[in-house]
Each structure stands twice: as C-alpha cells, then as structure tokens.
C-alpha positions as CSV (number, residue, x, y, z in Angstrom):
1,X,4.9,0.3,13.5
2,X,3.5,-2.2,16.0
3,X,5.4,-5.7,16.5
4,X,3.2,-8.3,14.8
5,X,3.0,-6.1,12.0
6,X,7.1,-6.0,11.0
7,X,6.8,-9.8,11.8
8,X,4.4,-10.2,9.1
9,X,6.2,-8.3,6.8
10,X,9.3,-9.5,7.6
11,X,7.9,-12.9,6.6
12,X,5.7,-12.5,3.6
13,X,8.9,-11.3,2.2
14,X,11.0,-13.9,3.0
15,X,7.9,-16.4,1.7
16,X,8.0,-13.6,-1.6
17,X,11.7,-14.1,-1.9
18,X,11.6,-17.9,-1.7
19,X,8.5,-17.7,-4.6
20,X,10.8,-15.7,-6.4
21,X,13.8,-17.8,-6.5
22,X,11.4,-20.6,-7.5
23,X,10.3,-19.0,-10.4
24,X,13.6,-18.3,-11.5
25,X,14.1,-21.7,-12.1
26,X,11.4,-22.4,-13.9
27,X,10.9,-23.0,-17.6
28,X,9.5,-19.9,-19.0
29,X,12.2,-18.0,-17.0
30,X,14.7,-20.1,-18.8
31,X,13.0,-19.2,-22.3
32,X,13.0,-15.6,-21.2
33,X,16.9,-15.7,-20.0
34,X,17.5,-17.2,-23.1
35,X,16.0,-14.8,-25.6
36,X,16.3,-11.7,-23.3
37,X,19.3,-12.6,-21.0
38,X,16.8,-11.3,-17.9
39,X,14.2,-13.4,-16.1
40,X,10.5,-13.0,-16.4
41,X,9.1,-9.8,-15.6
42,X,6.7,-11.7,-12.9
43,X,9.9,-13.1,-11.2
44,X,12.0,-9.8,-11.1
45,X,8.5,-8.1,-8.8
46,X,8.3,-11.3,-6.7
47,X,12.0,-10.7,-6.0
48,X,11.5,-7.0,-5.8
49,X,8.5,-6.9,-2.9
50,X,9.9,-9.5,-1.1
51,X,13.5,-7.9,-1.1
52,X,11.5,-4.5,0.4
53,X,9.0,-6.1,2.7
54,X,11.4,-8.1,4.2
55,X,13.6,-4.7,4.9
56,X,10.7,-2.7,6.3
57,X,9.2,-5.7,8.5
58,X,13.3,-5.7,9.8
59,X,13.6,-1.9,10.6
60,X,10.2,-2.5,12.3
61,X,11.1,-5.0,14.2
62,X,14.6,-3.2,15.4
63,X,12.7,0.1,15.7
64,X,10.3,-1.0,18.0
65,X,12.6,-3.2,20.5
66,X,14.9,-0.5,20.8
67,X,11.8,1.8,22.1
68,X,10.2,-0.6,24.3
C-alpha cells in the first residue's frame, strides 16, 4: 500500500472515531443507552470503521517505511 494512501486512512479514521465519540453523546444515544443499555446502532459503525481504518492506514504506514 502506497504512502498517501495509509495517511488517508489513517485519518479518516481518526476523523470517524472523533464522529463517533460525538455521537455518543448525543441525545438519541442517551435514549438508546437508556432503554437498551447500548448506544445507537449508527454510533457503534462510526466507532467500528474508524477503529479499523485507522489500524490499516497504521500498518500501511509502518509497512511501507520499513521497505523503503
């Protein structure tokens, strides 16, 4: 995987992750918690994407400067 690629990754997942946490706070996540005891199902795949972009855009990034 090519540099600016894993960079992109690597920050669209942090940018999902922070959009994630967000929406965790926010009031229909709250009703959710509160009748469910989980978040909103919208949150938990913001969270989820960002958690595995973020990894892959990493192990790109380390992958590739240790070839180089």
């Amino acid at each position: 995987m090519n540099k600016p690629l894993s960079l992109a990754l690597l920050v669209g997942g942090i940018i999902l992750i922070i959009c994630g946490a967000n929406a965790s706070d926010s009031a229909a996540s709250g009703i959710s918690r509160f009748f469910t005891g989980n978040p909103t199902d919208k949150t938990m795949w913001l969270l989820i994407a960002g958690a595995a972009a973020a990894i892959v855009g990493a192990a790109g990034l380390f992958r590739s400067s240790k070839s180089s």
